[in-house]
PDB file of N, CA, C and O in Angstrom:
ATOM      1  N   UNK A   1       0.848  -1.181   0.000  1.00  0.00           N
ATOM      2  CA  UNK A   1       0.000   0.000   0.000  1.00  0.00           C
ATOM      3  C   UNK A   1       0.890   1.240   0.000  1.00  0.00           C
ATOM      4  O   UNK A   1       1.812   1.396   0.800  1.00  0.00           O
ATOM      5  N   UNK A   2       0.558   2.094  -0.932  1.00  0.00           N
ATOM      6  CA  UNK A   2       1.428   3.228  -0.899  1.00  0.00           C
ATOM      7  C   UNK A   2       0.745   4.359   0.446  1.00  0.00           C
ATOM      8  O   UNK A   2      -0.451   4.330   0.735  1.00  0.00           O
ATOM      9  N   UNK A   3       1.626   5.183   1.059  1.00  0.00           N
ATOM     10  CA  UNK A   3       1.467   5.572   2.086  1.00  0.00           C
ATOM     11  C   UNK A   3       1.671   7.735   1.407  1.00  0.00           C
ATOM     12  O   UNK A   3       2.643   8.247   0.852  1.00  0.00           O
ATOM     13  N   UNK A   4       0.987   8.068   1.609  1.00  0.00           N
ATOM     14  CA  UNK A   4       0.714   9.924   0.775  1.00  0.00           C
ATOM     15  C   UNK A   4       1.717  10.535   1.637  1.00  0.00           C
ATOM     16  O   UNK A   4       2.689  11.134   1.176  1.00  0.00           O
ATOM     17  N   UNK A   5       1.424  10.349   3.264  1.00  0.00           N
ATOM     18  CA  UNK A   5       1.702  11.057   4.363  1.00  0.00           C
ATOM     19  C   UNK A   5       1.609  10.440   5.262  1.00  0.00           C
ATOM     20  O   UNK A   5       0.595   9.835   5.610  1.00  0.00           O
ATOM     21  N   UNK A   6       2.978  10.479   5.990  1.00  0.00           N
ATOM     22  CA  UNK A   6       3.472   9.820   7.465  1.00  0.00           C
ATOM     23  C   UNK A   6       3.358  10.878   8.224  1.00  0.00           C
ATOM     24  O   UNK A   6       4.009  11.891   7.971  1.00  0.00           O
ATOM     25  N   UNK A   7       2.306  10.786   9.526  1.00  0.00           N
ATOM     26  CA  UNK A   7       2.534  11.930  10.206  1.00  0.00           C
ATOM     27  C   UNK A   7       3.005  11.526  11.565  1.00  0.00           C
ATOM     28  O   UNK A   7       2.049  10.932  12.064  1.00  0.00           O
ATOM     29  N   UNK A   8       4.150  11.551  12.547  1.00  0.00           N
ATOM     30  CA  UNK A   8       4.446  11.536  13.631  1.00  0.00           C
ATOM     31  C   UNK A   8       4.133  12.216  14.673  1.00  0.00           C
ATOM     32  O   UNK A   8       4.391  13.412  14.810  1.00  0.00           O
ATOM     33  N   UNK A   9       3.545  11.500  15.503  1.00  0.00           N
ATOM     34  CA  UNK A   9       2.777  12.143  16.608  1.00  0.00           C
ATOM     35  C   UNK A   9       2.964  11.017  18.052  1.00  0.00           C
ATOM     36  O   UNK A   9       2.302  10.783  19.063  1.00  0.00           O
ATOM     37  N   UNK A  10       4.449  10.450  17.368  1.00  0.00           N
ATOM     38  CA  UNK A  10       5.056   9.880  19.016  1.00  0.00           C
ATOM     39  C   UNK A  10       5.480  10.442  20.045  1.00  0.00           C
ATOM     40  O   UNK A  10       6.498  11.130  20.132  1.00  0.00           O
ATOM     41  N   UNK A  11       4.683  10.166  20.921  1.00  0.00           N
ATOM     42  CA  UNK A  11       4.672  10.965  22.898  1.00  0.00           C
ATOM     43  C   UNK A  11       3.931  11.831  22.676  1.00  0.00           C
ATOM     44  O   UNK A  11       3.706  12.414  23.736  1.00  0.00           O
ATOM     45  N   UNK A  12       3.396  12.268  21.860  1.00  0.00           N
ATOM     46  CA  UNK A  12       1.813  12.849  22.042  1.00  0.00           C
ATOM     47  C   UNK A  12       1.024  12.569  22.924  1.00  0.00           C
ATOM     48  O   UNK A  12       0.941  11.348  23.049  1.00  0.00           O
ATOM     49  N   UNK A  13       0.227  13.267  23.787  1.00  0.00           N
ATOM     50  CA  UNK A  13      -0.912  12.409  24.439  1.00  0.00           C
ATOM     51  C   UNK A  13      -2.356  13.323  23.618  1.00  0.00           C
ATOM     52  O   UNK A  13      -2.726  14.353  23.056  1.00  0.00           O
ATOM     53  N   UNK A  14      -2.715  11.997  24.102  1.00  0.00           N
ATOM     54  CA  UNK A  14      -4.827  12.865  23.589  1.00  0.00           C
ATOM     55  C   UNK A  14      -4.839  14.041  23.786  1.00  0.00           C
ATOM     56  O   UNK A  14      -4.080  14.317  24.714  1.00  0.00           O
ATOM     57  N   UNK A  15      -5.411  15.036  23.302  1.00  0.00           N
ATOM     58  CA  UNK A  15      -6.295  14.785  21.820  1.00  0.00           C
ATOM     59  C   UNK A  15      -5.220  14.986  20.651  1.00  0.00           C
ATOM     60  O   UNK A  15      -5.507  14.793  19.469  1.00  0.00           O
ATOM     61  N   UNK A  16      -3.533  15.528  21.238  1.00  0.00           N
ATOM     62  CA  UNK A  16      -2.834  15.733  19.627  1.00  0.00           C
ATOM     63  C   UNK A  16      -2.421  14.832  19.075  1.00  0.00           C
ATOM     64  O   UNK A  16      -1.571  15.243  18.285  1.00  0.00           O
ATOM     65  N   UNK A  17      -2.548  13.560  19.007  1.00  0.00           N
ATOM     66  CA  UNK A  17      -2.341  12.896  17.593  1.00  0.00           C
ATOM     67  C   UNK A  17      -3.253  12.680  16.451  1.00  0.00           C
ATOM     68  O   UNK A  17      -2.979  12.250  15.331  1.00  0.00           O
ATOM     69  N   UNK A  18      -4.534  13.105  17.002  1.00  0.00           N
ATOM     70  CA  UNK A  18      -6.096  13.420  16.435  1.00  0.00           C
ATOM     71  C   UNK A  18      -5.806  14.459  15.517  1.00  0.00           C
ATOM     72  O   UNK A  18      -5.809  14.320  14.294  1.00  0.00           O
ATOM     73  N   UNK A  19      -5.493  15.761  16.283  1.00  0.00           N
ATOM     74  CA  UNK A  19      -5.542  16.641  16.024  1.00  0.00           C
ATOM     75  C   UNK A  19      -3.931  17.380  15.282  1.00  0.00           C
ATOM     76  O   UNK A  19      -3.846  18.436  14.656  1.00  0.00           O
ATOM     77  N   UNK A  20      -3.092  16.652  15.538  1.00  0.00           N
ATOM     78  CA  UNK A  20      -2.251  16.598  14.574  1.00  0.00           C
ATOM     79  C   UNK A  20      -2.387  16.249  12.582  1.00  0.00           C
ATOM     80  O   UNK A  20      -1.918  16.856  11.619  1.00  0.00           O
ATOM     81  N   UNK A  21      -3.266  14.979  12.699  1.00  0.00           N
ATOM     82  CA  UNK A  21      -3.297  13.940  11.761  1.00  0.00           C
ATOM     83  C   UNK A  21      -4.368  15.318  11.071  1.00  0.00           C
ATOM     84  O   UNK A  21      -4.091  15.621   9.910  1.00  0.00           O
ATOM     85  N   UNK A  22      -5.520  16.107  11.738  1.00  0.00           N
ATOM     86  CA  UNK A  22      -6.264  16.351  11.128  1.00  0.00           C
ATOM     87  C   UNK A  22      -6.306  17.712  10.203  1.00  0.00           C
ATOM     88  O   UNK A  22      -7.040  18.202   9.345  1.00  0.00           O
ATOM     89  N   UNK A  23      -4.932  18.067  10.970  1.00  0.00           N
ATOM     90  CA  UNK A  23      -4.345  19.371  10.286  1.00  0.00           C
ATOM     91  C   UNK A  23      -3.817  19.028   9.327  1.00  0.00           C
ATOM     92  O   UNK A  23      -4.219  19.548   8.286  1.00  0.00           O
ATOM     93  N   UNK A  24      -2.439  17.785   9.219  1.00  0.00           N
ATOM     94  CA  UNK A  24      -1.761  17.196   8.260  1.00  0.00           C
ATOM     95  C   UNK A  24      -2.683  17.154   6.622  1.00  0.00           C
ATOM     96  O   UNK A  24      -2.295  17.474   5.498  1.00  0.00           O
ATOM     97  N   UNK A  25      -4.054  16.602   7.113  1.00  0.00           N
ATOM     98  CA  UNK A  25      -4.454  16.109   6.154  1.00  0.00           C
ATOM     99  C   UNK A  25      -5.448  16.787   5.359  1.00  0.00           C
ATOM    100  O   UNK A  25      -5.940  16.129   4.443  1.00  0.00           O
ATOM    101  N   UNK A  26      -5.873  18.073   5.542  1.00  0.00           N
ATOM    102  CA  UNK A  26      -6.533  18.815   5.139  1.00  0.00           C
ATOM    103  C   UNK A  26      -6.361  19.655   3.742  1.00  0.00           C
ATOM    104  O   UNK A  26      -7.249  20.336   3.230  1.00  0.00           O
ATOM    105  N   UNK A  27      -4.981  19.461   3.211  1.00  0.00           N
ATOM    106  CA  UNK A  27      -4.309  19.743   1.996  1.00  0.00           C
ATOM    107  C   UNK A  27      -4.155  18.483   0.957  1.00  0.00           C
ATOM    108  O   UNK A  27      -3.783  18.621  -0.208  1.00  0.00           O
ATOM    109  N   UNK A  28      -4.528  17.131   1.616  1.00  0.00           N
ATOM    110  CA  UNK A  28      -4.675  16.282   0.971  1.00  0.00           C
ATOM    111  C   UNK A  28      -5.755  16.040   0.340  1.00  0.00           C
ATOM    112  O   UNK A  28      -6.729  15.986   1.093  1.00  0.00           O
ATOM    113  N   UNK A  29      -6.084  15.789  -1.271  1.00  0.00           N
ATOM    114  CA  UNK A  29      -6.818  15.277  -2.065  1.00  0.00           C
ATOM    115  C   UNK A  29      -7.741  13.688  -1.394  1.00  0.00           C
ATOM    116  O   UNK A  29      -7.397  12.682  -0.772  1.00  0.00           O
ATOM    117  N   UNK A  30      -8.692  14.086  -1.813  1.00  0.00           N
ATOM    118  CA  UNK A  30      -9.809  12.625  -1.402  1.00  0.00           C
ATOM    119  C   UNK A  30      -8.948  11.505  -1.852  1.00  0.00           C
ATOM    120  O   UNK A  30      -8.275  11.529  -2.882  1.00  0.00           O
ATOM    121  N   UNK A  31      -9.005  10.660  -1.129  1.00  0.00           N
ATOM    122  CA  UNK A  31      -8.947   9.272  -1.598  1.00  0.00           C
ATOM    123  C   UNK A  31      -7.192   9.019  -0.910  1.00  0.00           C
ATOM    124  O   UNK A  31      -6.707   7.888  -0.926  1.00  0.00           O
ATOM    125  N   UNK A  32      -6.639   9.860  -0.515  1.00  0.00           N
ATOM    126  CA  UNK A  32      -5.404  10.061  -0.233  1.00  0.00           C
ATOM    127  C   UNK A  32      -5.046   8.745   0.938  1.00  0.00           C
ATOM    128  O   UNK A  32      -6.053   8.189   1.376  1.00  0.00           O
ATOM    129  N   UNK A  33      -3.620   8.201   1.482  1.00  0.00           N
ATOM    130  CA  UNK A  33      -3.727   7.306   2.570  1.00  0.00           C
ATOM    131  C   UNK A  33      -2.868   7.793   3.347  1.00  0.00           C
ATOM    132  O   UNK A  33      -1.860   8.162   2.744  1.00  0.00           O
ATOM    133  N   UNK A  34      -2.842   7.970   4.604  1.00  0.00           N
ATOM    134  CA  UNK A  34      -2.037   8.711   5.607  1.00  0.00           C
ATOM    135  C   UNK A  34      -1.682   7.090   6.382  1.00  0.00           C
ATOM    136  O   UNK A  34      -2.191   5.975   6.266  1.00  0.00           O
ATOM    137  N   UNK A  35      -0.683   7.586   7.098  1.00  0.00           N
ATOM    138  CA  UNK A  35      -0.231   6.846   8.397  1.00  0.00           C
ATOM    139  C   UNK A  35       0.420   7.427   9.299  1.00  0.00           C
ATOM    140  O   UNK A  35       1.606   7.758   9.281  1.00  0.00           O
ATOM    141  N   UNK A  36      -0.711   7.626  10.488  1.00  0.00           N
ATOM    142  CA  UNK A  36       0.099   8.474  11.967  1.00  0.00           C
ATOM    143  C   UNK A  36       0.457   7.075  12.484  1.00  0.00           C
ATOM    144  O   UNK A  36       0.059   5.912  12.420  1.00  0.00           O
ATOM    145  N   UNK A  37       1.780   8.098  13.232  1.00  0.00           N
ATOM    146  CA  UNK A  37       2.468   7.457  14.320  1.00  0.00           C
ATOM    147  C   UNK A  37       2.144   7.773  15.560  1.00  0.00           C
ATOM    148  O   UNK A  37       2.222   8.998  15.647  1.00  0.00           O
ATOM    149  N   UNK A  38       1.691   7.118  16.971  1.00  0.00           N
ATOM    150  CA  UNK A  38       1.086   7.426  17.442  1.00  0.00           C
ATOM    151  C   UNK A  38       1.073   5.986  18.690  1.00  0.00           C
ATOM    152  O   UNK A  38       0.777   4.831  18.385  1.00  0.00           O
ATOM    153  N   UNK A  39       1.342   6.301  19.628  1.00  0.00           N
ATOM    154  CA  UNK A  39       1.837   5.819  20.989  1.00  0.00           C
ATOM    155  C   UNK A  39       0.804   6.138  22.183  1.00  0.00           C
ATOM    156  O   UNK A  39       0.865   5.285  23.069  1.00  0.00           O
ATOM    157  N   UNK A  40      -0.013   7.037  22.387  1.00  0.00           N
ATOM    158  CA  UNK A  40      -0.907   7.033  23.324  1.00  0.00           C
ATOM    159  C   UNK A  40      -1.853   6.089  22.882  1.00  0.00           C
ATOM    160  O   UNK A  40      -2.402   5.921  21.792  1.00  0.00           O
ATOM    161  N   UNK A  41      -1.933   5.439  24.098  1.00  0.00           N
ATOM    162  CA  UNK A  41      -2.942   4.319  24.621  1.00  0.00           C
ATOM    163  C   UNK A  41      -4.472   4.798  23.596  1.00  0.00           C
ATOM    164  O   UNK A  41      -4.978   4.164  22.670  1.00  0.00           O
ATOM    165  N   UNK A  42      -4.871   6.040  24.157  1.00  0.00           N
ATOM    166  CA  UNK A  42      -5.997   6.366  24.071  1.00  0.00           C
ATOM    167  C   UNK A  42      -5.843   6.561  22.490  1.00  0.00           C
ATOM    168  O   UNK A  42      -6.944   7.013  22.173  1.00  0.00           O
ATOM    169  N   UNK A  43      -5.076   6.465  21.332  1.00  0.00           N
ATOM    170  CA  UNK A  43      -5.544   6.962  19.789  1.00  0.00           C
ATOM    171  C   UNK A  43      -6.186   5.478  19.559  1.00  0.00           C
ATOM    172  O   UNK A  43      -6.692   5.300  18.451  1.00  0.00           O
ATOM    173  N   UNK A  44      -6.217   4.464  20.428  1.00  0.00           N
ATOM    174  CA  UNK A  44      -7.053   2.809  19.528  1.00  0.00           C
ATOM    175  C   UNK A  44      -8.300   2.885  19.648  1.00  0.00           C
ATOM    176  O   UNK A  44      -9.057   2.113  19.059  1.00  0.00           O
ATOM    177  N   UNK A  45      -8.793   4.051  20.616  1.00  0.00           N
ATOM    178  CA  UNK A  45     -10.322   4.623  20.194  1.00  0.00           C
ATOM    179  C   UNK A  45     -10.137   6.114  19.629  1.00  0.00           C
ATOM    180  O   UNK A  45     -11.182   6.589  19.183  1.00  0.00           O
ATOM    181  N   UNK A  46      -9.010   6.941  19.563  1.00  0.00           N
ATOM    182  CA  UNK A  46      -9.334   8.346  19.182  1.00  0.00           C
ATOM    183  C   UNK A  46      -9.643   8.218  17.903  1.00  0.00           C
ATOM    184  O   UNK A  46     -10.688   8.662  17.425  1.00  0.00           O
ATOM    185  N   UNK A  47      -8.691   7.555  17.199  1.00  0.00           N
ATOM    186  CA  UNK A  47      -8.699   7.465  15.311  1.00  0.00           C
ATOM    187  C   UNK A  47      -9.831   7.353  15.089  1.00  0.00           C
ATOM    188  O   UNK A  47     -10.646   8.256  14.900  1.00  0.00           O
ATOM    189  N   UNK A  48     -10.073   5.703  15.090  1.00  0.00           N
ATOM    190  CA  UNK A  48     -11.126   5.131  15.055  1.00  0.00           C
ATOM    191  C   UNK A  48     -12.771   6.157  14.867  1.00  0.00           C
ATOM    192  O   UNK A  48     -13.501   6.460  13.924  1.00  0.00           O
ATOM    193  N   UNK A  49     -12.759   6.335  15.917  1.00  0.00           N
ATOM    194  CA  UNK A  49     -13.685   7.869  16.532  1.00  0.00           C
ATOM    195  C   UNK A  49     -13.637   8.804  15.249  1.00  0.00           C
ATOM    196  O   UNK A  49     -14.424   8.613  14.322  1.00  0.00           O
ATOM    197  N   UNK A  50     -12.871   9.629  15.225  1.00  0.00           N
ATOM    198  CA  UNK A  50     -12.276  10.366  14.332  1.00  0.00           C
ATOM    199  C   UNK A  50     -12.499  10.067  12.824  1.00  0.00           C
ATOM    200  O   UNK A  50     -12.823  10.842  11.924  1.00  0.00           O
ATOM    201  N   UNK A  51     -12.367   9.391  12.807  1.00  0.00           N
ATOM    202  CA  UNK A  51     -12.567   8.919  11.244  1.00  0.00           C
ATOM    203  C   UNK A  51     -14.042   9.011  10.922  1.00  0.00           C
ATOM    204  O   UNK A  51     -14.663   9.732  10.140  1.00  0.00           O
ATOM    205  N   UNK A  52     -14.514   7.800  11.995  1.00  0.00           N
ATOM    206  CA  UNK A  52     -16.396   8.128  11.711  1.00  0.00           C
ATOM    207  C   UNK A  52     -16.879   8.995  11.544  1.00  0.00           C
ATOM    208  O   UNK A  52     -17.732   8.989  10.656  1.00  0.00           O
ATOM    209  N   UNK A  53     -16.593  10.377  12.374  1.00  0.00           N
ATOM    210  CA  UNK A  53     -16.785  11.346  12.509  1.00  0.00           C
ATOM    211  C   UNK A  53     -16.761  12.391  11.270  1.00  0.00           C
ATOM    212  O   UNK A  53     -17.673  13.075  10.805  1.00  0.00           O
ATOM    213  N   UNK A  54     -15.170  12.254  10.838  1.00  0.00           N
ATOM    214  CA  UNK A  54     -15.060  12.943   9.459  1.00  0.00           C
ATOM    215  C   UNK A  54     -15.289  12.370   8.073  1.00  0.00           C
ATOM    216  O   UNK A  54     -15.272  12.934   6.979  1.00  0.00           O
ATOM    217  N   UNK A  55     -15.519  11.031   8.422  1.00  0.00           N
ATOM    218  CA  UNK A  55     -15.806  10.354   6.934  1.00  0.00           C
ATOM    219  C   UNK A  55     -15.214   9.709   6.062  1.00  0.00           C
ATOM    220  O   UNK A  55     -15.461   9.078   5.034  1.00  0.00           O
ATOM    221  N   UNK A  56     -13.946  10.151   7.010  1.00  0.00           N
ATOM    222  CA  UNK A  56     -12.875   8.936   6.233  1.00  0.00           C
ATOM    223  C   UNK A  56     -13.060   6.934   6.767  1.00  0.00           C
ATOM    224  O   UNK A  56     -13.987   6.468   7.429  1.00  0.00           O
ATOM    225  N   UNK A  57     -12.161   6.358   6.341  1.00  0.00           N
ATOM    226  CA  UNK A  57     -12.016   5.362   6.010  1.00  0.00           C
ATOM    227  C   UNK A  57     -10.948   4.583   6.996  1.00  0.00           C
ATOM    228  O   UNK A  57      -9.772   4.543   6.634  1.00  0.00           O
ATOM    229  N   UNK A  58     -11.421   3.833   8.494  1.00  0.00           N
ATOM    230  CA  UNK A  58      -9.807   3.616   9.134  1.00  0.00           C
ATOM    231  C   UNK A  58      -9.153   2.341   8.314  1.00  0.00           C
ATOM    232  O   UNK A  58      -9.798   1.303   8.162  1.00  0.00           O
ATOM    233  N   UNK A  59      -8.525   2.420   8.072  1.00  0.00           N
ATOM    234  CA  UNK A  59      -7.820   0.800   7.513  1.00  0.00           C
ATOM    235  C   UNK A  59      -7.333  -0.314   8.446  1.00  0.00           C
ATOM    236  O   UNK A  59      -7.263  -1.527   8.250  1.00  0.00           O
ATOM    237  N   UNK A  60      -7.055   0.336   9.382  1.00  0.00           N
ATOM    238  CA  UNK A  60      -5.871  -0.744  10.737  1.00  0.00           C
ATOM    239  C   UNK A  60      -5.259   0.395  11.149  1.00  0.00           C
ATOM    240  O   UNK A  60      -5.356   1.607  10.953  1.00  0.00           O
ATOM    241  N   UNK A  61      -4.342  -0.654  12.022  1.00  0.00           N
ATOM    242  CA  UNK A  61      -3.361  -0.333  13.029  1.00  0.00           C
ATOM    243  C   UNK A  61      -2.513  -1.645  13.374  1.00  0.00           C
ATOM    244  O   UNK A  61      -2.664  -2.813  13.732  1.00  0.00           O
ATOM    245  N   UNK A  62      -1.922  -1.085  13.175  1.00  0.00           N
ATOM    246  CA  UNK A  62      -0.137  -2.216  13.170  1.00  0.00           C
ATOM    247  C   UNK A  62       0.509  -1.416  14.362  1.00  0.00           C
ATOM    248  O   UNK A  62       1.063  -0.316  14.364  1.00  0.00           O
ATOM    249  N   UNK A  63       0.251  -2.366  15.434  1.00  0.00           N
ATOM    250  CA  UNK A  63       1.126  -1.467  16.553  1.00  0.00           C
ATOM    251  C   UNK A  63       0.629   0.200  16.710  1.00  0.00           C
ATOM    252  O   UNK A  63      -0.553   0.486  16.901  1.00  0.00           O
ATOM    253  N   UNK A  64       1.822   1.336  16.587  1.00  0.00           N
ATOM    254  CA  UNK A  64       1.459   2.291  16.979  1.00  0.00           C
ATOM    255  C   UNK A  64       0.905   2.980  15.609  1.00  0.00           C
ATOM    256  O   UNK A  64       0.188   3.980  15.654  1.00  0.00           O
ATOM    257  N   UNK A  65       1.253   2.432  14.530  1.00  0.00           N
ATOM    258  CA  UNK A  65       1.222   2.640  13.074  1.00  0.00           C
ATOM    259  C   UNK A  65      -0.981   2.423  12.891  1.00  0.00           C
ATOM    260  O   UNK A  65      -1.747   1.511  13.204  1.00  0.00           O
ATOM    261  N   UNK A  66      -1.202   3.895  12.199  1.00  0.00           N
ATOM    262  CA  UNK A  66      -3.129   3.789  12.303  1.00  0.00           C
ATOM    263  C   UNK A  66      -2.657   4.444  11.043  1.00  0.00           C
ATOM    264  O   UNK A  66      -1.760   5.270  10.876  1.00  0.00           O
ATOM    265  N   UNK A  67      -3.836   3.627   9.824  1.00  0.00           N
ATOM    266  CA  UNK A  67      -3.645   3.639   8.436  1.00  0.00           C
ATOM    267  C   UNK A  67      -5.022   4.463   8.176  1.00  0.00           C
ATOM    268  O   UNK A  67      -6.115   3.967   8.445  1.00  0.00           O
ATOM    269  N   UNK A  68      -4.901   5.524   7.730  1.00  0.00           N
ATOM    270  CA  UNK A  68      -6.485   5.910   7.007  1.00  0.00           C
ATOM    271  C   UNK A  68      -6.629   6.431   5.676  1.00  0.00           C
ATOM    272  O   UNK A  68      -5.651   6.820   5.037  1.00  0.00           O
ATOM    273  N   UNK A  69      -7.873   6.461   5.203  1.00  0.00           N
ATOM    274  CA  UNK A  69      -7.635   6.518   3.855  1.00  0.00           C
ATOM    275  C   UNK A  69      -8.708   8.146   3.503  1.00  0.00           C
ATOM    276  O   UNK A  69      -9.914   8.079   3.742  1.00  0.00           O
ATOM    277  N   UNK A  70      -8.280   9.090   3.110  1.00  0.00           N
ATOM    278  CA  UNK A  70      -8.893  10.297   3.732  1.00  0.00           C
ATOM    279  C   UNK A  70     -10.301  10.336   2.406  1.00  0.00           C
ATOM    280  O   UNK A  70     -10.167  10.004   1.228  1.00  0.00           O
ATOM    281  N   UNK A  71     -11.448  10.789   3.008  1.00  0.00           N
ATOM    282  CA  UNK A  71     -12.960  10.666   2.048  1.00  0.00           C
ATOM    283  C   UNK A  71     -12.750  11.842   1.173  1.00  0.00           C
ATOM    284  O   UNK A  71     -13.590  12.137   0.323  1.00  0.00           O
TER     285      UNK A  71
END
């Protein structure tokens, strides 16, 4: 899978790896695939959350690695 944008947001705590990812990706074209990096406990419900919310697409999570695919 090709990856658009890696965004790092290790030792972040809630809400900025959310809110990191959501700035990152706002210059990105639909259909685009991001992958934050991302170490707080709490992003294996923030993304998740997040995504529903905005409409994107979560793919997984490999470890700290959360794959989305932006709507």
């Amino acid at each position: 899978m090709d990856i658009d944008l890696e965004v790092d947001a290790l030792g972040l705590l809630c809400p900025l790896p959310v809110l990191r990812v959501k700035k990152r990706m706002q210059t990105l074209p639909s259909g685009a695939t991001v992958r934050l990096l991302a170490d707080d406990p709490a992003a294996h419900v923030d993304v998740p959350h997040f995504c529903a919310e905005a409409g994107h697409k979560f793919l997984g999570v490999d470890g700290s690695a959360f794959t989305i695919r932006k709507a």
